[in-house]
C-alpha positions as CSV (number, residue, x, y, z in Angstrom):
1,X,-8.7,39.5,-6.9
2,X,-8.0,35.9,-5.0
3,X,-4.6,35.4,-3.4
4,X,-3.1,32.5,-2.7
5,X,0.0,32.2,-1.1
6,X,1.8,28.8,-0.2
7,X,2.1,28.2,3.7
8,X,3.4,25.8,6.7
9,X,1.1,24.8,8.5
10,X,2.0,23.5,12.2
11,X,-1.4,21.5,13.7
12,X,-1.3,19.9,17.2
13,X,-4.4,18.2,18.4
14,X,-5.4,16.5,21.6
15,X,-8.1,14.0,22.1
16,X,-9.1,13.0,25.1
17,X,-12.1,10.3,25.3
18,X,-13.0,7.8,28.5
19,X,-10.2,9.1,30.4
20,X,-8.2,8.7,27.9
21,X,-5.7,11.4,26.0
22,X,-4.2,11.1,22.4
23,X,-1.7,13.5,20.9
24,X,-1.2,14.3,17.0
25,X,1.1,16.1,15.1
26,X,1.0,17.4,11.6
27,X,3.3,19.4,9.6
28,X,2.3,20.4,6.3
29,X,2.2,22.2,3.3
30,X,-0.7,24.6,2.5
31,X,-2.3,27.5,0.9
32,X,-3.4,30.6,2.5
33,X,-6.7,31.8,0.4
34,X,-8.1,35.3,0.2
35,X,-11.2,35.9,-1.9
36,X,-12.0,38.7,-4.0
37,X,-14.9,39.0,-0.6
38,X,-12.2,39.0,1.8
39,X,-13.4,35.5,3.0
40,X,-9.8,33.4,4.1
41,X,-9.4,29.9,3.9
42,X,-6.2,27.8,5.1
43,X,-6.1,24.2,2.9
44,X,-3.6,21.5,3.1
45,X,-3.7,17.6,2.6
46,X,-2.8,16.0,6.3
47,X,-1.1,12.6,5.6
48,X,-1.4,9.7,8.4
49,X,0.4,6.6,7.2
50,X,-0.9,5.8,3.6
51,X,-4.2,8.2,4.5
52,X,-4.4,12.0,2.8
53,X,-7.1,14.3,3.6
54,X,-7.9,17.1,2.4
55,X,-8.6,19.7,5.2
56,X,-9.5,23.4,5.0
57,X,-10.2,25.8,7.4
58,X,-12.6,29.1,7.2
59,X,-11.3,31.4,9.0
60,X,-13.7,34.7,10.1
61,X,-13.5,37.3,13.0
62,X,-15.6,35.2,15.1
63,X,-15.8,32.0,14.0
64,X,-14.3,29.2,12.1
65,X,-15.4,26.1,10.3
66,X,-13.5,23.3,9.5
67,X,-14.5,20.8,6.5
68,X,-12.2,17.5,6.4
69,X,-12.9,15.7,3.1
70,X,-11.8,11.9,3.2
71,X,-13.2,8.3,3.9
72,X,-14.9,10.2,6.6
73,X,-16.3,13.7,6.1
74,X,-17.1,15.9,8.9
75,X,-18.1,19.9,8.9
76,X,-17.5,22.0,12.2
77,X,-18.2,25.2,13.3
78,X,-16.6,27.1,15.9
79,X,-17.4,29.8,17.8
80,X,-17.5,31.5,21.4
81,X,-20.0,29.4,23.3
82,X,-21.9,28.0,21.0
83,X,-23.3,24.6,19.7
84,X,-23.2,23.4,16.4
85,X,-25.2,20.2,15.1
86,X,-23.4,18.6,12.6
87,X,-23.1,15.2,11.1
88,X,-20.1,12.5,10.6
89,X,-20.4,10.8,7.3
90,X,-18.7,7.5,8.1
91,X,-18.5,4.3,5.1
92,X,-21.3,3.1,7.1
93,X,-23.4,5.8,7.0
94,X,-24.0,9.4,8.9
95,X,-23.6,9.8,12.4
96,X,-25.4,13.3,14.1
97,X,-22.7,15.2,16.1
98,X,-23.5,18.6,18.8
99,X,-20.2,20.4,18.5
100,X,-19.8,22.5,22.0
101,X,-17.0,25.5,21.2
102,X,-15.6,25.9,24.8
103,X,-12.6,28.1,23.6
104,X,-11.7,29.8,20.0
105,X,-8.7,32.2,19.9
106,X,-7.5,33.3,16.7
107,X,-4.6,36.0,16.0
108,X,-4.1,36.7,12.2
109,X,-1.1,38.6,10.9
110,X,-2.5,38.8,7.4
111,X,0.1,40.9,6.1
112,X,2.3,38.5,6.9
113,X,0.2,35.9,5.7
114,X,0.7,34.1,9.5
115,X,-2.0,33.1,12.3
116,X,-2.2,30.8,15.2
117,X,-5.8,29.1,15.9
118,X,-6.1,27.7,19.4
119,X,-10.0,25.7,19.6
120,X,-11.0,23.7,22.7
121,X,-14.1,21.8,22.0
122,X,-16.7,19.0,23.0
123,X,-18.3,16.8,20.9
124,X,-21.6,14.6,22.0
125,X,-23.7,12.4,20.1
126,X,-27.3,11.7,21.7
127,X,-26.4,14.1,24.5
128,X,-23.7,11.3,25.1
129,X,-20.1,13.1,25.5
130,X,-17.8,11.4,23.2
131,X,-14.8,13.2,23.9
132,X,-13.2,16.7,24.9
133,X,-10.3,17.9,22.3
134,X,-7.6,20.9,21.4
135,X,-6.7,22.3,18.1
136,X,-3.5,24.3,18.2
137,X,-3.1,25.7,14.3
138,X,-0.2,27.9,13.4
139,X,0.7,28.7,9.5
140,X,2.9,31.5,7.9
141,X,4.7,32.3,4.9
C-alpha cells in the first residue's frame, strides 16, 4: 500500500561557478512517498520570489535522482563516482549536461519518516566545467 506522510523539508545548496560561490536556502513543506515496491520519493514545491517548482527526489540505497519540473526542467542522477549525461531543458531549448557525483551520503530513519541527503557534485557541458555545487537535504515528520 503507498504511504504518504507530510514532511519539512530543510534544503541548503551551494553553487560555486568562476570563482564564484552562491548560497540558497529553502524551507518547505513536503511529502514523504513509499510505494507499494518500497521505492521512496521526497516531493515539495520550492518557492523563489513569485517562482514554484515542483521538485522530487528518488531516494535508493545507492543512488538518488532528482527531477525539478518548472520553466526549466532538469533530471539528475547521483551516485558514488559516477557520471551521468543528462539534459537541461531551458525556454530556448535543451542544453546536454555530464553530472560528476563527487560525494552522496544519505542516512534514512524511515520509521521515523526522517533523512538527511548530503551530494557534492560537478556539472560540465562540452567537457567545459560549469560549476562545482552541495546539496544538504534534511526532512522528517
Amino acid at each position: 500500500m503507498k504511504s504518504i506522510v507530510p514532511v519539512k523539508v530543510s534544503l541548503n545548496t551551494k553553487m560555486t561557478q568562476d570563482g564564484k560561490s552562491d548560497h540558497y536556502h529553502f524551507e518547505e513543506d513536503g511529502q514523504f512517498v513509499t510505494l507499494e515496491n518500497g521505492q521512496h520519493y521526497l516531493r515539495y514545491v520550492e518557492h523563489q520570489g513569485s517562482q514554484a517548482t515542483p521538485v522530487q527526489f528518488r531516494i535508493a540505497e545507492d543512488e538518488i535522482r532528482l527531477i525539478r519540473s518548472g520553466a526549466q526542467k532538469t533530471h539528475f542522477c547521483f551516485a558514488n563516482g559516477s557520471e551521468h549525461l543528462t539534459h537541461y531543458q531551458t525556454e530556448y531549448g535543451r542544453i546536454a549536461l555530464r553530472v560528476v557525483t563527487n560525494r552522496l551520503d544519505a542516512d534514512l530513519n524511515l520509521a521515523a519518516v526522517a533523512g538527511r541527503v548530503e551530494i557534492c557534485y560537478q556539472l560540465l557541458m562540452q567537457d567545459q566545467l560549469i560549476g562545482n555545487y552541495q546539496i544538504q537535504l534534511q526532512f522528517g515528520a
